[in-house]
N, C-alpha and C positions, 0 to 999 in steps of 0.2 A: 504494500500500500504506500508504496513511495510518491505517487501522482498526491496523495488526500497531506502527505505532509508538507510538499511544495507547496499546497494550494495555502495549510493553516499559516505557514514564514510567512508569504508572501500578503497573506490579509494582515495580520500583525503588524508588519513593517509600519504602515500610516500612521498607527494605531502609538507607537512606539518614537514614531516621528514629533510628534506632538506631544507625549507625555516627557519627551526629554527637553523640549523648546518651554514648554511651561512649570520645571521644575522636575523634584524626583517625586515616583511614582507612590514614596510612602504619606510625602506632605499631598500628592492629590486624595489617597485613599482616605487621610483621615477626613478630607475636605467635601467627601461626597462624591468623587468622582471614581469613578471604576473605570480601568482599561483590562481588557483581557481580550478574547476569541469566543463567539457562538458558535457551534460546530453545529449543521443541521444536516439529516441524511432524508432524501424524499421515500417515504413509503413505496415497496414495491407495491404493482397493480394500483396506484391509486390518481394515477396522472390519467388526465379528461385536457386532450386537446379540442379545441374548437375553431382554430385558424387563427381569428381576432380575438380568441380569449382562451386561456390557458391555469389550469390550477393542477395541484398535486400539495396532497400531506406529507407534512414534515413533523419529524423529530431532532429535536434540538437537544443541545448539552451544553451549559455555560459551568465553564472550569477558572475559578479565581480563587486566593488564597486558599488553595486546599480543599473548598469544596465545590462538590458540585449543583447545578438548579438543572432540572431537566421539564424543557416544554414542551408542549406541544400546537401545529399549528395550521397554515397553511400559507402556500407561496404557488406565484404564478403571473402570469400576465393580465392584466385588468383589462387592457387596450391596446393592441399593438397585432401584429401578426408573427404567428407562429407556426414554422411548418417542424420542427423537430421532434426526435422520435426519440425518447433516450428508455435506456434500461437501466441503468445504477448513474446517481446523482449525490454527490457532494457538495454543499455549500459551508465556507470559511465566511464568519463576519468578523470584521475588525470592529470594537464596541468600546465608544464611550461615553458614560453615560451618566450625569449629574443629577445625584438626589441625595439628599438627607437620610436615607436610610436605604444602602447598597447589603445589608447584611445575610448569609445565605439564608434561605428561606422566607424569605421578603418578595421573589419573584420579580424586582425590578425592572426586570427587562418585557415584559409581560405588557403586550400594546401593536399597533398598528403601524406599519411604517411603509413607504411610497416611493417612488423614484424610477428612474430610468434602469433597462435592461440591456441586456445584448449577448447572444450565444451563437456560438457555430461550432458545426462537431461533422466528422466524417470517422467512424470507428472509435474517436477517444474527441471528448467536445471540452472546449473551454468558455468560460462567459464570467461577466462583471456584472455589478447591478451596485447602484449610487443610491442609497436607501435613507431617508430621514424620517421620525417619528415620534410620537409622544407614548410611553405607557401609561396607565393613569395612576402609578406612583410616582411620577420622574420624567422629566425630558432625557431622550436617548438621540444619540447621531450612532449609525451603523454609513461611515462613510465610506468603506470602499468592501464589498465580498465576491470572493473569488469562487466563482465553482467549477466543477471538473464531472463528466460521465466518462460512461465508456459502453460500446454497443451503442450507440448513438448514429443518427445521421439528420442533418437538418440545420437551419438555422432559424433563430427568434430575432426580438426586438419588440420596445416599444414600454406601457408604462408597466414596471413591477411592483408587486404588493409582497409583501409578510406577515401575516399576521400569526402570534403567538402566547399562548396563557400558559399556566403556571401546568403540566401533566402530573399529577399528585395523583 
């Protein structure tokens, strides 16, 4: 699974980029703000293309200090055109995300978030999606996620969604 750990560096970096330009990571932690990685895997069988709309379930894993929060959700295209055809899906989100109360089991991350897409795959696919959001504990930026399939063919584009709650 070397493709899904490329994909996790490579979303991080932003993520990393920022939390060293506004200090260290421990004065943002106490300050509300969390950096880490969302790791979300699409359910098999559960992607419903439509051309101009596209959804699939996700399961999610956010890993910081130690623990973990695991959600669950959904992701896909709201508006845009989509001819892709994928069999296993990875998405990396790079996540930060200011609130008052980031502590495991608080579910912070747990909200709606919007933004532009873009996928292209022939055998092994690659794609980005620029994602902003509110949860309703917290304002979240998920600025840059990288994701990776494989068994794939096709390409996407257009507006992406995420939406995700606490799976307990």
């Amino acid at each position: 699974m070397k493709f899904q750990q490329i994909i996790k560096s490579l979303a991080l970096a932003p993520v990393l980029l920022v939390a060293v330009s506004g200090g260290s990571a421990v004065a943002a932690e106490t300050a509300g703000l969390q950096v880490g990685v969302i790791n979300c895997t699409v359910v098999p069988g559960s992607r419903v293309n439509l051309l101009i709309r596209s959804t699939a379930d996700v399961e999610c894993t956010w890993e910081y200090g130690g623990a973990k929060e695991r959600y669950k959700g959904e992701t896909g295209i709201a508006l845009g055109l989509d001819l892709s055809f994928k069999d296993n899906e990875s998405i990396a989100f790079g996540v930060i995300a200011a609130s008052a109360d980031v502590t495991p089991g608080k579910y912070a991350l747990a909200g709606k978030y919007v933004g532009g897409t873009a996928d292209a795959a022939l055998g092994v696919g690659v794609g980005a999606k620029v994602l902003i959001g509110a949860g309703h504990k917290n304002i979240s930026l998920q600025p840059l996620a990288l994701s990776g399939s494989s068994g794939s063919v096709g390409a996407s584009a257009g507006i992406g969604f995420l939406y995700i709650e606490a799976a307990k």
